[in-house]
C-alpha positions in Angstrom: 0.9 -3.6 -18.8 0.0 -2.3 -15.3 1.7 -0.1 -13.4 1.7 0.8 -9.6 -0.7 2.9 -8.2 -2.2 4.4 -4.9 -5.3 1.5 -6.1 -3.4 -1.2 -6.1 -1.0 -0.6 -3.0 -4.2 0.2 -1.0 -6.0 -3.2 -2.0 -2.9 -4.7 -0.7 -2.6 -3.4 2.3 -6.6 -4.0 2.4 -6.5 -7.8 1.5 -3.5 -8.5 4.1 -3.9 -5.3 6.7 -0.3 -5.3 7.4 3.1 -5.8 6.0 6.3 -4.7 6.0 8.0 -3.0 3.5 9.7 -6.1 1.7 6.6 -8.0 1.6 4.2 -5.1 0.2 7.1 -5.0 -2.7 6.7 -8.8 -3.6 5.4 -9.4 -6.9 2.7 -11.6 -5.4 1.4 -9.2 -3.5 1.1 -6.3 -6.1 0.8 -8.4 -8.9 3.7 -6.8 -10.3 7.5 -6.2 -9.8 7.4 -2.3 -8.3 10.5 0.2 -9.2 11.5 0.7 -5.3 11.6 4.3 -5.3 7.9 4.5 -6.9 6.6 2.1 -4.6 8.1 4.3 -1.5 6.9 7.8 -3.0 3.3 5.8 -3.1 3.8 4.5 0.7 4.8 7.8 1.6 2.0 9.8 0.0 -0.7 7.3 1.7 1.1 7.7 4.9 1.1 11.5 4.6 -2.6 11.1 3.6 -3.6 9.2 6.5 -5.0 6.8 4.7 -2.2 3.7 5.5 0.3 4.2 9.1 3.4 2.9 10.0 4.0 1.0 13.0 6.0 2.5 15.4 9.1 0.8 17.1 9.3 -2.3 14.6 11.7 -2.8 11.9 11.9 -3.7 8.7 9.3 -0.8 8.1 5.6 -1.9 8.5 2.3 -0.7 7.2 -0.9 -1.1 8.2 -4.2 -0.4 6.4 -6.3 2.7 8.4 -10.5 2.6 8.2 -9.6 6.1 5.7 -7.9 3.6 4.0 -9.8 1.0 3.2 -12.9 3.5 2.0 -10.7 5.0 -0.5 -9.5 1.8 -2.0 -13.2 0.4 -2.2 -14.3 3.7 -3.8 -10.9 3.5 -6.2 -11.9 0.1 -7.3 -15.1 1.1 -7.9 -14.1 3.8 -10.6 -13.1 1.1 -13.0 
């Protein structure tokens, strides 16, 4: 069984560049059904990283992938 991690939410946001908050949660996006309050500690925690941003102004809540971003996801993937 997998479960959600910084890997998988990045490559998300990496495959579709932006989404809100109810579509990064979508099991065909992650692959999997997220506990919400994981998934937002996640979203958080990449926000605060810099590596993913929120757009300002626009609700629901939207992500968007940044170039810090991507690099760490293609190096994460790689460590498998």
């Amino acid at each position: 069984m997998t479960s959600l991690n910084r890997t998988i939410v990045l490559n998300t946001l990496i495959k579709h560049e932006t989404l809100t908050i109810d579509d990064i949660g979508k099991e065909k996006n992650l692959g999997l059904v997220p506990a919400p309050n994981h998934l937002q500690f996640l979203l958080d925690e990449l926000v605060e990283s810099g590596h993913i941003h929120t757009l300002d102004g626009v609700f629901p809540c939207t992500y968007t992938i940044t170039t810090k971003g991507i690099i760490e996801g293609r190096r994460l993937g790689q460590e498998k």
